[in-house]
C-alpha positions in Angstrom: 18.6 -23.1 30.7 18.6 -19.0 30.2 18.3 -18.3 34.1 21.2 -21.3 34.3 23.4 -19.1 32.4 22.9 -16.0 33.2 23.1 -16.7 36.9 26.7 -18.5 36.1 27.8 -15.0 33.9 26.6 -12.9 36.3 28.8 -15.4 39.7 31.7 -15.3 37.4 31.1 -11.2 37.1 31.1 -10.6 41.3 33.6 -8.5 42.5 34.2 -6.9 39.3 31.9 -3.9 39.7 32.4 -2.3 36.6 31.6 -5.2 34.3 28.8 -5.8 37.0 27.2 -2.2 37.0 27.1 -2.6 32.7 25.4 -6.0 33.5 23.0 -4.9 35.4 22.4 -1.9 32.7 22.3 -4.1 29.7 20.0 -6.6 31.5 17.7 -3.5 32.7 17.5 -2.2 28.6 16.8 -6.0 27.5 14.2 -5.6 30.4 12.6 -2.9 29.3 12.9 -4.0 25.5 11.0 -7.1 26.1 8.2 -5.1 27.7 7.8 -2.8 25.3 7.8 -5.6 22.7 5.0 -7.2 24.5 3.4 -4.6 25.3 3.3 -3.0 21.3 2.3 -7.0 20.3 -0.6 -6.7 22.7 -1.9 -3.4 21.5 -1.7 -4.4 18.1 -3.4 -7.7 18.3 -6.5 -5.7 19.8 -6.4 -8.1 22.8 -8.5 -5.8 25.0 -11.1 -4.5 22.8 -14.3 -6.1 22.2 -15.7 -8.2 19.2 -17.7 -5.2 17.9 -14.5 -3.5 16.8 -12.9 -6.4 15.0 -16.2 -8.5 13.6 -18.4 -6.7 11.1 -21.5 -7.0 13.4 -23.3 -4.6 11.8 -22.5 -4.9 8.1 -23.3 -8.6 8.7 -27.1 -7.0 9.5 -27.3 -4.9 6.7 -26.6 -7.6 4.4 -29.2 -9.5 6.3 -32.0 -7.0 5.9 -31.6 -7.1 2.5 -31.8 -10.2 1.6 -28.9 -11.0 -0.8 -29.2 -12.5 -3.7 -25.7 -14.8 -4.4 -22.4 -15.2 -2.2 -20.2 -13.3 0.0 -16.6 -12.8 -0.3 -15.0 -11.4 2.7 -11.9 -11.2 4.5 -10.0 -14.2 5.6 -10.2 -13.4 9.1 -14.2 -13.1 8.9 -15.1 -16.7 8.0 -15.5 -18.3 11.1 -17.3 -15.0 12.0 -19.4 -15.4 8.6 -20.5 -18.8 9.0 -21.8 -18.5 12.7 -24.0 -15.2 11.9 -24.9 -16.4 8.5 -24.7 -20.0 8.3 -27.4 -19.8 5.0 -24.5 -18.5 2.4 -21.5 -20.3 1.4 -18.3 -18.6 3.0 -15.5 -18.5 0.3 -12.9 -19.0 3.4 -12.4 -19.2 6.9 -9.6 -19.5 9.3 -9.6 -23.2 9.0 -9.3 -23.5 5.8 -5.7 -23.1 4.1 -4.5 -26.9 4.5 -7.5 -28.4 3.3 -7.0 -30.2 -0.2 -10.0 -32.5 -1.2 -11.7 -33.6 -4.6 -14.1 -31.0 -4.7 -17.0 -30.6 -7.0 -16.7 -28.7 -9.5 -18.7 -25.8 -8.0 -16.2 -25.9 -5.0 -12.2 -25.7 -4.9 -10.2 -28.1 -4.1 -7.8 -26.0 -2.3 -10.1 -22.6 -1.4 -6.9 -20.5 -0.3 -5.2 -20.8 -3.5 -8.0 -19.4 -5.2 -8.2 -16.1 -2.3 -4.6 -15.7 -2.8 -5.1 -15.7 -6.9 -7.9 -13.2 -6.3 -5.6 -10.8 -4.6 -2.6 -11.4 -7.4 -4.8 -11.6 -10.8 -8.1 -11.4 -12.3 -10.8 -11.7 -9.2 -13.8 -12.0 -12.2 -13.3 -16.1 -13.1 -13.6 -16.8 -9.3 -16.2 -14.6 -8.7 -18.5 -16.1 -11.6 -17.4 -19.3 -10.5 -18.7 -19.2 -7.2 -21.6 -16.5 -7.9 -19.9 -13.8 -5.9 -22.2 -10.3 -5.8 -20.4 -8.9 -2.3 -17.4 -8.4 -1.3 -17.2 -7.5 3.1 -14.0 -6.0 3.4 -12.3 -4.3 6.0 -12.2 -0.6 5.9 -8.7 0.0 7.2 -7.9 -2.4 4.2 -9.9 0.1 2.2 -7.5 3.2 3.5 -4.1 1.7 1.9 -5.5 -0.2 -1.0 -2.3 -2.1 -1.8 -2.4 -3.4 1.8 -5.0 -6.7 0.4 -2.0 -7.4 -2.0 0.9 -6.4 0.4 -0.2 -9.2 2.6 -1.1 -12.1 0.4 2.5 -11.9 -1.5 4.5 -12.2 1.9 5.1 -8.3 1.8 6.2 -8.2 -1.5 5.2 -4.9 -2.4 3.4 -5.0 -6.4 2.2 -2.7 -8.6 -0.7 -4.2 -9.1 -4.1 -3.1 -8.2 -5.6 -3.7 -5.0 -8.9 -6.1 -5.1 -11.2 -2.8 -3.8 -9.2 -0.7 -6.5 -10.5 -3.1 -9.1 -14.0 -3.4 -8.0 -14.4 0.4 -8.1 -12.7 0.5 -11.4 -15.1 -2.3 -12.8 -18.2 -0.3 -11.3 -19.0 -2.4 -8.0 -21.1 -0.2 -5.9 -20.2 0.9 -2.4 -23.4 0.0 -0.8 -22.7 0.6 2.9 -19.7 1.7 5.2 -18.9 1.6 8.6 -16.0 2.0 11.3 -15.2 -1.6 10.0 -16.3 -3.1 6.8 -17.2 -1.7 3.9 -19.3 -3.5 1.3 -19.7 -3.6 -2.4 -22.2 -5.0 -4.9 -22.1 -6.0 -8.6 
């Protein structure tokens, strides 16, 4: 339909060589636009680096080695990641997740990413008792602008609000380990 059109604009343009030398020049810009679109969408989805730099491969072995005691809450993003190299704890959420709505028991949630999004708006310690939380595996560029947790959640809604890491420092959760990218804290 696009290539119908513009191949009828630009037959009606012919012989005309000034508005065709500004077509051509506003096509080429749009050309170049769109490339540099894709191209800055490609770089920032990551697409050719490899899973070390986006999973937490080797957090995910710390917390191995030491044998944790109670449940991991982690980054959206990280469930799927979470339940395939440690399918023995409970993943709070995963990718899969936001439209499932079920009668739950009442250890569980009926509707898990209402609960991550009330986490990053309110008080995180009723969930966290709830569903015997000690760790939290977070990314650490999320850790470098601390509002960014809430930023996303609320649709870019900018609060003033603490940041879920800013409240588990200021509650005493320890920093336990750090890496190029996740960091992890314990209660």
């Amino acid at each position: 339909m696009a290539q119908k059109t513009i191949s009828i604009f630009y037959s009606e343009l012919r012989g005309k060589k000034v508005q065709e030398k500004r077509f051509l020049k506003v096509a080429f810009v749009f050309a170049v636009l769109s490339l540099f679109i894709f191209s800055y969408e490609h770089y920032s989805l990551n697409l050719g680096s490899n899973s070390r730099d986006k999973y937490p491969s080797a957090a995910v072995s710390y917390l191995k080695k030491e044998r944790i005691k109670g449940e991991i809450f982690s980054d959206y993003g990280w469930g799927g990641y979470l339940i395939w190299k440690m399918p023995e704890k409970k993943v709070f959420i995963d990718g899969r997740m936001p439209s499932w709505r079920w009668n739950a028991p009442s250890s569980e949630s009926d509707y898990a990413f209402h609960d991550f999004s009330e986490i990053s708006k309110g008080d995180y310690k009723k969930y966290f008792e709830k569903y015997n939380i000690r760790y939290v595996l977070w990314p650490r560029d999320e850790t470098k602008d601390p509002r960014l947790f809430s930023i996303n959640i609320s649709f870019f809604k900018k609060e003033n609000r603490p940041s879920l890491i800013e409240r588990l420092e200021q509650d005493s959760w320890e920093k336990v380990y750090e890496d190029q990218a996740a960091v992890i804290y314990r209660k």
